[in-house]
N, C-alpha and C positions, 0 to 999 in steps of 0.2 A: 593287478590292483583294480579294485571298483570301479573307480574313480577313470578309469582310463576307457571304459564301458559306459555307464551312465553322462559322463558330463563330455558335453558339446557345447558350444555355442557361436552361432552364427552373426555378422557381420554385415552390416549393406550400406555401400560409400561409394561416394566419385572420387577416383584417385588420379591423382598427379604424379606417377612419378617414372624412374627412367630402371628399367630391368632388362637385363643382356641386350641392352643400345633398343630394346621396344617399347615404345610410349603407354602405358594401357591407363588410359580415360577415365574406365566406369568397371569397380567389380563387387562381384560379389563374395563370400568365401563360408565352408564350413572347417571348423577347426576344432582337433581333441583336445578335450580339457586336462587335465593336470593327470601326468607329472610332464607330457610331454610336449603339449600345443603345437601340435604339427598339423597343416591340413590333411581334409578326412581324402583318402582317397580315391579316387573316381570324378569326385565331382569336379566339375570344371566351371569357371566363369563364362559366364552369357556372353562378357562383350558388350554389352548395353544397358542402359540405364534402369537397374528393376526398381520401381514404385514401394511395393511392398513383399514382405514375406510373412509367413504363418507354419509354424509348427501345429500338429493339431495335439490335442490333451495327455494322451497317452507317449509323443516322442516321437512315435512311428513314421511320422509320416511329415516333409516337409514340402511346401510350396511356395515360391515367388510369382508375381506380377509381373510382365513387362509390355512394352507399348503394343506389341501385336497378339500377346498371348499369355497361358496360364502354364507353368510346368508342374508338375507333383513327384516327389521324389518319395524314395524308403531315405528314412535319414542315416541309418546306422552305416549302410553301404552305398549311397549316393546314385542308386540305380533310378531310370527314370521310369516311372508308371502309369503317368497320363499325361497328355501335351494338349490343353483347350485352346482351339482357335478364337479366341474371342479376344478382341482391343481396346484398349482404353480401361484396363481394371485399375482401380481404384483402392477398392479393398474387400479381402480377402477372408473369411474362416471357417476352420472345420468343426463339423458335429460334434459333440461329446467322445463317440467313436470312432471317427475318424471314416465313417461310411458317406456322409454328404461333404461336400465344400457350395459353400452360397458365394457369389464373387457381386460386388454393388461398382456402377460404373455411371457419371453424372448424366443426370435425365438431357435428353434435347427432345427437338421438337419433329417429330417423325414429318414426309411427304405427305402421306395420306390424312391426316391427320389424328390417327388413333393413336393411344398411348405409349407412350416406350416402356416397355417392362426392363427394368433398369435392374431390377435385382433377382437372380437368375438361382438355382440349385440345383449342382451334378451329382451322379454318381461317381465317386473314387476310382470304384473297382471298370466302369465299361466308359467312362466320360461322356456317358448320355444326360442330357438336360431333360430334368425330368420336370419341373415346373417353374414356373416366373410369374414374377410380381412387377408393381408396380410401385417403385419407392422413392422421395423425390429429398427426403434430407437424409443425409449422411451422419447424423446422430439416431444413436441408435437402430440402425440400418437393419441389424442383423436376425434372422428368424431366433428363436430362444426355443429349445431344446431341451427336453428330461434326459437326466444322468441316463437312462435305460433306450432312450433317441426313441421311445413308445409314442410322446406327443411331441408335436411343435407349436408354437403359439406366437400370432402378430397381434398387433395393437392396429385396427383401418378404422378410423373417423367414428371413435368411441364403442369401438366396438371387438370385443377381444375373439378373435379367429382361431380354433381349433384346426390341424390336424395331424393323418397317423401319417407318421414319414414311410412306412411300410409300403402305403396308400396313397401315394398321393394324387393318383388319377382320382380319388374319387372325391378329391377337394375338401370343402371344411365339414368337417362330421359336429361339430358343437360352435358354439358362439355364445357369450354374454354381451349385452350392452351395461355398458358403466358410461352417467352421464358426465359430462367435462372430464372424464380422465385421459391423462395428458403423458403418462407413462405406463408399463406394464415390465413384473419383474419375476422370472421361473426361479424355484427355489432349487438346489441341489437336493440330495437325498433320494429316497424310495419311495418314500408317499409325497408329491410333489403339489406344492402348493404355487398360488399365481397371487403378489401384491399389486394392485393398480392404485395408482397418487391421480385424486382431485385436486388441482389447485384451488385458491379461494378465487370466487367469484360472485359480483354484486353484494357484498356484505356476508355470503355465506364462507362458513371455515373449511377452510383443507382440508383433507381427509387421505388416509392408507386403510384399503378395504382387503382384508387376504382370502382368497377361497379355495377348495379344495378343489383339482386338476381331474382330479378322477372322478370325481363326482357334479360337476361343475350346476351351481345354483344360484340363484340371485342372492341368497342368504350367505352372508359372508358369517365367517367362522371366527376371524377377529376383525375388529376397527377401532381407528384412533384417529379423532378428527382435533385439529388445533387450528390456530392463526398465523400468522406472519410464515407463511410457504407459498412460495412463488414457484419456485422447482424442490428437486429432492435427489438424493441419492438412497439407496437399499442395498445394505450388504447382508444377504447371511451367511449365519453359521454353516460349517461343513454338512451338519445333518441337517438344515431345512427347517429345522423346530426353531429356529429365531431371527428375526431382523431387526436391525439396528436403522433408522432413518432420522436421517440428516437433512433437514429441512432449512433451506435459504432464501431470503427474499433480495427484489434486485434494487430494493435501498432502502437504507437503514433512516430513519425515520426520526431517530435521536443523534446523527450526523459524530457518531461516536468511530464506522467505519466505512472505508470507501465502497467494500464490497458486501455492504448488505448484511444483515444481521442472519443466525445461525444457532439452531437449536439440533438438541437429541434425542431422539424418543429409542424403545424396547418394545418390541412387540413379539407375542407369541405366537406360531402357528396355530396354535391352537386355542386359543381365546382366552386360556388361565390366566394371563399375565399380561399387563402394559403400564409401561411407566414412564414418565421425563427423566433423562437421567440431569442428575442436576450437579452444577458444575461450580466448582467455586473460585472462581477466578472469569474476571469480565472481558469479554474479547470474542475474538472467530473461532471456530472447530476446525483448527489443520488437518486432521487426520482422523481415522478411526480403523481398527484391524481385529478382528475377529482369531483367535490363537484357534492352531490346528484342532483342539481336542473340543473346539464348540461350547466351552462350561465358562469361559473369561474371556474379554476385550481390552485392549486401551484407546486410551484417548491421548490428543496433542492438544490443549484449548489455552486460551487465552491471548492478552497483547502480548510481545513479546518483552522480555525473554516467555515464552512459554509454556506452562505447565504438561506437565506427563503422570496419568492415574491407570492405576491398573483396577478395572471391575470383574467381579463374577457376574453369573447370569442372572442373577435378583439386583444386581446394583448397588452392590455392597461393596466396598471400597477394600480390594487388596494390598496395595501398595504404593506410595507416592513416591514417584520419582526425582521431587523437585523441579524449580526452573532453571532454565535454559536456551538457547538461540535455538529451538529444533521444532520443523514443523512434519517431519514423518517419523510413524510407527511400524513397524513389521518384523512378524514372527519369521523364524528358519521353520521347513517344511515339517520338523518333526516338533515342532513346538517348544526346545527347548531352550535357544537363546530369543532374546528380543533386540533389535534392534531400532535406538531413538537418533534420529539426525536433522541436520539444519541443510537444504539445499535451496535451489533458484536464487534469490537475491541475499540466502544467507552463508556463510564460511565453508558449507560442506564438510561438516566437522562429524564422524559418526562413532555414537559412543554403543557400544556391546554389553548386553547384561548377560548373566547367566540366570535362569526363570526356574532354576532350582530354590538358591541361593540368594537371587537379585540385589547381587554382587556386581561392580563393574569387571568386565572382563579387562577392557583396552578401549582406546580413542584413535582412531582415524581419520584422518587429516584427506581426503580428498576435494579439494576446491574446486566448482565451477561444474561439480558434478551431476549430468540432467537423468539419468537413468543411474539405479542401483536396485539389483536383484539377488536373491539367495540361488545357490547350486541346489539339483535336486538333492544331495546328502547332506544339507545343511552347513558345510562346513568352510563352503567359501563366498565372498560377494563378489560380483563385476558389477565396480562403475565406469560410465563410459558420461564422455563428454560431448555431445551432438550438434550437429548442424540442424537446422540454421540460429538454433541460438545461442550457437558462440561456434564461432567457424575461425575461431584458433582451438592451440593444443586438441585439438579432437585425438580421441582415442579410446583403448580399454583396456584398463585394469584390475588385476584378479589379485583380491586381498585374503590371507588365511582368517579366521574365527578369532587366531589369540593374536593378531595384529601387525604381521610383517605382510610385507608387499609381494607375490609371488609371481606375476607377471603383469609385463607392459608389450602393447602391441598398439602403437602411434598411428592413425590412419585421417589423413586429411577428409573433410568434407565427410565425416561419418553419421548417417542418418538412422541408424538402428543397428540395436544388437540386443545380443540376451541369451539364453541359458535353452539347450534342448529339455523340454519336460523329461520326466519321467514319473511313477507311479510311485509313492512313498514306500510300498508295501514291495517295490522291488529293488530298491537299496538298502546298502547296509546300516542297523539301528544305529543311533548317535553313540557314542560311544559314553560311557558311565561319568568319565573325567574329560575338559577339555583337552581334546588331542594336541598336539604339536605338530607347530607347521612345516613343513617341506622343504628342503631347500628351493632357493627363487630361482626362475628359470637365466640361460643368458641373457635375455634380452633385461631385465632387471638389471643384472650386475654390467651390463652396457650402457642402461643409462643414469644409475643413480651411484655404481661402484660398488664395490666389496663392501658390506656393511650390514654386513650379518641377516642379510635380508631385508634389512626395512631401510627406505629412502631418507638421505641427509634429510634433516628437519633445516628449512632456512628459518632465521631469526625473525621472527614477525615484523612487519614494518611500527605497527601500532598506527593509530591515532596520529596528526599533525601534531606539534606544541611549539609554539615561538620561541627563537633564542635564549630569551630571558628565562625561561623553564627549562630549560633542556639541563640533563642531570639531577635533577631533584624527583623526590619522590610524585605521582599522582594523586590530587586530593581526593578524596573521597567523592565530592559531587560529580567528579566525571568519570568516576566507574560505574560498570553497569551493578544492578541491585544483585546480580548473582556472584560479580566479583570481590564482592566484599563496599560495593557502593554504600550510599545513605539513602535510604527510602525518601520519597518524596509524595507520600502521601498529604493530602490537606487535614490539619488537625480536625477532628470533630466529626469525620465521615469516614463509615465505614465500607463501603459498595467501592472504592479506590476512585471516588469524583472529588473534584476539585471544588470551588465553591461558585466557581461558574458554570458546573455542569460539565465541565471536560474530564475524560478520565483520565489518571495519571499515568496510566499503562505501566504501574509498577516501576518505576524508577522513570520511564524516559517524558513524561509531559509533566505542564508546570501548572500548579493550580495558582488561584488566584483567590483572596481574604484572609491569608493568614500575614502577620507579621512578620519582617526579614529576617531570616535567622542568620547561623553560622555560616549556612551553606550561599547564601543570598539566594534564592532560586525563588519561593514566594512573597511576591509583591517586593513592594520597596523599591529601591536600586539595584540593580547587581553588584555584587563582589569579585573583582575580575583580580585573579593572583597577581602581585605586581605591580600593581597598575596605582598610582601615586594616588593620594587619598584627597576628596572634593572638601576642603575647610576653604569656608565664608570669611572675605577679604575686605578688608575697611581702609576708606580713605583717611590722608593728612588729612587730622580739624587745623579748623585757623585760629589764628591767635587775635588777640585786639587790634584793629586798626590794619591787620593782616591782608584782608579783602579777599582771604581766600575760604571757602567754605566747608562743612563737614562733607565727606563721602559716604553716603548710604549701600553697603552693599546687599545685592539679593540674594534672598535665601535660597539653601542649595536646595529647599522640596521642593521648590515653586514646580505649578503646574505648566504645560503648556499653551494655556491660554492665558493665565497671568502675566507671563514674558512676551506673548505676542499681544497684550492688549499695552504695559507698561512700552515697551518698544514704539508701538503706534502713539502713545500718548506723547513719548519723549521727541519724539517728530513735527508733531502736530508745535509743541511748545517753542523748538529752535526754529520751526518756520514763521510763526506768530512775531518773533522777538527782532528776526529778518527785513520783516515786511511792516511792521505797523511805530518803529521807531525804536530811538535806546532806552532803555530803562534804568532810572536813575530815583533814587531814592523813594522809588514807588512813585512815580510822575512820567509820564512819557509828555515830552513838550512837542505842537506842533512844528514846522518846517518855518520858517520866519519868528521865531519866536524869541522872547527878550537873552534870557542866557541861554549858553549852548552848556547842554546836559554833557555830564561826562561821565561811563557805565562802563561796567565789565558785564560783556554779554555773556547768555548763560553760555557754560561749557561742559562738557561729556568727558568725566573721567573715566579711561580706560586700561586704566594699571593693571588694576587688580584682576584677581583671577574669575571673581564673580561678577553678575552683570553690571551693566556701566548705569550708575545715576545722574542724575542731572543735578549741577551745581547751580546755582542764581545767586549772586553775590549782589549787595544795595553799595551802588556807591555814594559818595556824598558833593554836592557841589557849594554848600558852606560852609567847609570847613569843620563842619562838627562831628566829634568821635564817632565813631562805629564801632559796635562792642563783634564779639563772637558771631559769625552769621548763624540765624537758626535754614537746616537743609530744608529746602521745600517741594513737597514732593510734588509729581507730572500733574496728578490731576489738578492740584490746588493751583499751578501755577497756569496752567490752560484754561483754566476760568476767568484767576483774575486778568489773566493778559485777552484774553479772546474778544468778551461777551461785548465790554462797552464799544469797544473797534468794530464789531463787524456789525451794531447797530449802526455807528456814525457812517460805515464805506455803503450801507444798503440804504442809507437817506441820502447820503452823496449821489448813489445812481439814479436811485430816481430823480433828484433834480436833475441831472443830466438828462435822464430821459423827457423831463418836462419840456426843459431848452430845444431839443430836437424835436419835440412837437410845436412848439411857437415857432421856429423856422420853416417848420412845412405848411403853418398856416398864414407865416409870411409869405410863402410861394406861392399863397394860394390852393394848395391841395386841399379834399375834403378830408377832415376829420370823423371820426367815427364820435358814439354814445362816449364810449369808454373812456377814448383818448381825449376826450372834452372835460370829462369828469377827472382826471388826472392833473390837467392845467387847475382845475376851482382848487385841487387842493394841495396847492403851492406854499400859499400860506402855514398852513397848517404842518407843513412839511420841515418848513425853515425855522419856525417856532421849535418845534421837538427836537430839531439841531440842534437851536440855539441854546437851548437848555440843559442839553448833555453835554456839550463843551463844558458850558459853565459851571457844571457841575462836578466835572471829570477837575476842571483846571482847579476850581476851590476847593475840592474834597480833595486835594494832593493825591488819588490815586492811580489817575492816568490821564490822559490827554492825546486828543485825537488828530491825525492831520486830515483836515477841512481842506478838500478839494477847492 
């Protein structure tokens, strides 16, 4: 079988565990793919912790990392073909062809004090270092190579470095400078083209200049300059005739997303053609994938759930896939399925079309899953679960096309895995219909049972819901928009903003200026299922002669400065009513005064369900009827109770204070201007007293106590 020839993949983890009573630490492993998953034989584990590995393009040839050195293997037979002495690698990859391997290893700071050439290039075949650089970030490290390994090409302090790998004693045979460019990107194909990204700087825009490799000239052959690109990504097509770039800035400006807003462009190698591809749905660019025949792309955009479109190479819209919780795309090698899934912070949920038909094939359910890769025959995926970002269930799992689980291999602490290359054109073609899958290997039917291949499905947990819900259907407002939810869009806008500028993200954010509806989600109150309904509550009125007063209850809109200002008012009133005497038939009498007043002070009904008013009942002290109290509300009664008292207590103090200036100038102490001028106006002081008594006491509306 093919499949027992082409498909490998390798393994790299810290293991824990106990085999024939021997502890083994740290391994590595190569293992044959399907139908039988046995290790490849020959190869053996290091025994020590390897860093990194690298297949190079064609399969042929495999190498790992480890702290003192570099191994190279034939992968198909495990034989070893080059051992470099070199330590501390980092990271590792081979040519196109598999003739050089570059190894980058973190700069320090040499004795002498010349530079470290930190990033190194051997021969394969004699493990001669044939030349070294000097390279100091580990983003994008690595020299870039034509498919034919004819040129190579660095990016050194804006200035793009030619040479022939053939050659390399004879150093750089070409050079362009490109000012502020901040990237450089080789195109695959035969006639190889070279994209370099300007960022924007001082007001000036972005720019992707492409030029031709063979011919190399300051006159670029296509460009496309825009705004808001801070970085960027470039992917092309298999043939080199197109790139798609994905331009990011590192913040978004309309504070719509955390990471920076994200645009699409098209560009041609050749200068016919560049476009925005334009997207209809507002949000980030999750993904983008180039299908193997180079004529169509998809895209993942939007908030989520997130939309999935399938384009041709004019930007012409093949197919919609709908939304969904899914932020990656990716074709099988021979182009014929696609695959859309939700991973990192989402379900792991991956759904399978066929790009015949685009038809769903099957949905696969892998959770928590941080790698997911195609076999070279298209017809299987391994997902694998990795450390360190999530150092439980590590593992990898090998899923068929049409949707059963065909092997599970549990490996603690697993930091890489993936699929040995191979060349499309040396497998066999997809097959016409999808095929049917294999039976699952043992390790499958040992951990998940006999089950016809595919793993018990556990019952989803869902969502939390309180008691009081539990067993009853889910409303509509708390499903998402693609399960059958209720949009929540803001009426009257069509861009999915709210009416404060927020976007709604297609069902999960809440605008604000429309009226409450069914769902209660904009403006108003919320509508919480269940939950007992807010009706405005009224005090006992009193009856004649009752003494007892109406209840005013607060309205259920009130704002919250209404209730914190009414609240403070109704404080202010029972302290006033406390401190400055009883109130009795609208007269407060002084402290020695002829009858003694007899009041019902105010009081604070707190029955009812809405806020508490303040009652003020008049009582009578001759005897005569009292009809129905009318309720009087905070502010009016804080007026009439306050204003004339706290004139009389601030003439009280200052004769008080006059008195304690005549006794210090009884002592003899010197007086000041001021305080001399406050004795002259004694007089004048006692008068304005005198008068506000008598006024308070004859106009029956209150009465002061006079210190």
């Amino acid at each position: 079988m093919s499949s027992q020839i082409s498909q490998q993949y390798a393994s790299r983890a810290t293991h824990d565990t106990h085999i024939n009573s021997v502890r083994a630490q740290k391994r590595l492993g190569l293992v044959h793919g399907t139908p039988c998953y046995t290790p490849v034989k020959g190869f053996t584990d290091p025994g020590v912790p390897a860093r990194t590995y690298q297949y190079s393009n064609d399969g042929r040839l495999f190498a790992y990392a480890l702290p003192t050195s570099v191994k190279i293997f034939h992968a198909e037979s495990a034989t070893l073909v080059q051992e470099l002495n070199i330590p501390n690698t980092v990271e590792l990859n081979f040519s196109p062809r598999g003739t050089y391997l570059s190894t980058w290893e973190r700069p320090v700071k040499l004795e002498d004090g010349s530079q470290h050439k930190n990033l190194r290039v051997f021969s394969v075949s004699t493990g001669q270092e044939l030349i070294a650089f000097s390279q100091k970030s580990q983003e994008n490290w690595d020299i870039q190579y034509t498919v034919s390994e004819s040129h190579a090409v660095r990016l050194v302090a804006q200035e793009i470095q030619v040479f022939r790998p053939a050659e390399w004693s004879k150093g750089i045979i070409d050079k362009l400078r490109v000012e502020n460019a901040a990237m450089v990107s080789v195109s695959p194909g035969l006639n190889p083209s070279i994209a370099a990204f300007v960022a924007e700087k001082k007001g000036a825009p972005a720019s992707v200049k492409i030029y031709g490799l063979l011919a190399l000239s300051p006159t670029p052959t296509s460009a496309k300059t825009f705004f808001k690109a801070d970085r960027t990504q470039i992917k092309w097509n298999d043939l080199g005739t197109q790139a798609l770039i994905i331009t990011q800035t590192e913040v978004d400006n309309s504070n719509m997303s955390y990471y920076g807003e994200t645009s699409l462009y098209l560009l041609s190698a050749a200068g016919n053609f560049d476009c925005r591809v334009t997207l209809d749905k507002e949000g980030p660019i999750h993904d983008v994938a180039w299908s193997p025949n180079s004529k169509e792309f998809g895209v993942v955009y939007g908030y989520m759930p997130a939309k999935a479109m399938l384009f041709d190479s004019r930007v012409r819209t093949l197919h919609d896939f709908g939304s969904s919780p899914i932020n990656t795309i990716s074709f099988n090698p021979q182009g014929r399925l696609l695959l859309l899934a939700g991973f990192g912070n989402l379900a792991g949920k991956i759904d399978l079309f066929d790009r015949r038909t685009l038809t769903k094939l099957c949905t696969i359910d892998a959770p928590n899953t941080s790698h997911c890769s195609w076999s070279p025959c298209g017809q299987f995926l391994l997902t694998a679960v990795l450390s360190p970002r999530l150092r439980v269930d590590n593992g990898i799992k090998v899923w068929h096309c049409s949707g059963p689980l065909v092997h599970v291999q549990p490996i603690d602490e697993l930091y890489q895995a993936g699929w040995r290359p191979t060349p499309v054109d040396q497998v066999p073609a997809f097959p016409p219909t999808i095929p049917q899958a294999p039976p699952p290997s043992e390790s499958v039917l040992n951990v998940v049972g006999a089950n016809g291949g595919k793993p018990a499905s556990a019952k989803p947990a869902g969502a939390y819901r309180p008691p009081g819900l539990r067993g009853s259907a889910t409303p509509t407002i708390f499903k998402r928009e693609d399960e059958g939810g209720t949009p929540t869009r803001t009426a009257g806008t069509g861009n999915g903003h709210g009416a404060n500028g927020t976007p709604t993200r297609s069902g999960y954010g809440r605008g604000s200026g429309t009226p409450l509806g069914t769902n209660g989600v904009n403006g108003g109150r919320r509508y919480v299922p269940g939950a007992p309904s807010r009706t405005p509550s009224t005090g006992n009125a009193g009856g004649a002669g009752s003494g007892a007063g109406a209840t005013t209850a607060g309205a259920a809109g009130e704002t919250a400065g209404e209730k914190k200002r009414k609240k403070k008012d109704a404080k202010k009133a029972k302290a006033a009513a406390a401190g400055n005497g009883d109130i009795s038939s609208g007269v407060v009498t002084p402290n020695g005064g002829g009858e003694e007043a007899t009041a019902t002070k105010p009081s604070i009904d707190l029955s009812g369900s809405a806020r508490p008013s303040i009652d003020v009942t008049n009582g009578s002290t001759t005897g005569r009827a009292v009809g129905p109290a009318t309720p009087v509300t905070p502010k009016e009664s804080v007026e009439s109770v306050d204003m004339p008292a706290k004139k009389i207590r601030n003439l009280n103090k200052k004769l008080k204070a006059i008195d304690e200036l005549k006794e210090k100038a009884k002592r003899g102490d010197r007086l000041e201007a001021t305080q001399l001028k406050k004795i002259e106006g004694e007089a004048d002081i006692r008068k304005e007293l005198d008068a506000l008594v008598l006024l308070a006491g004859g106009g029956g509306g209150m009465a002061a106590v006079a210190a």
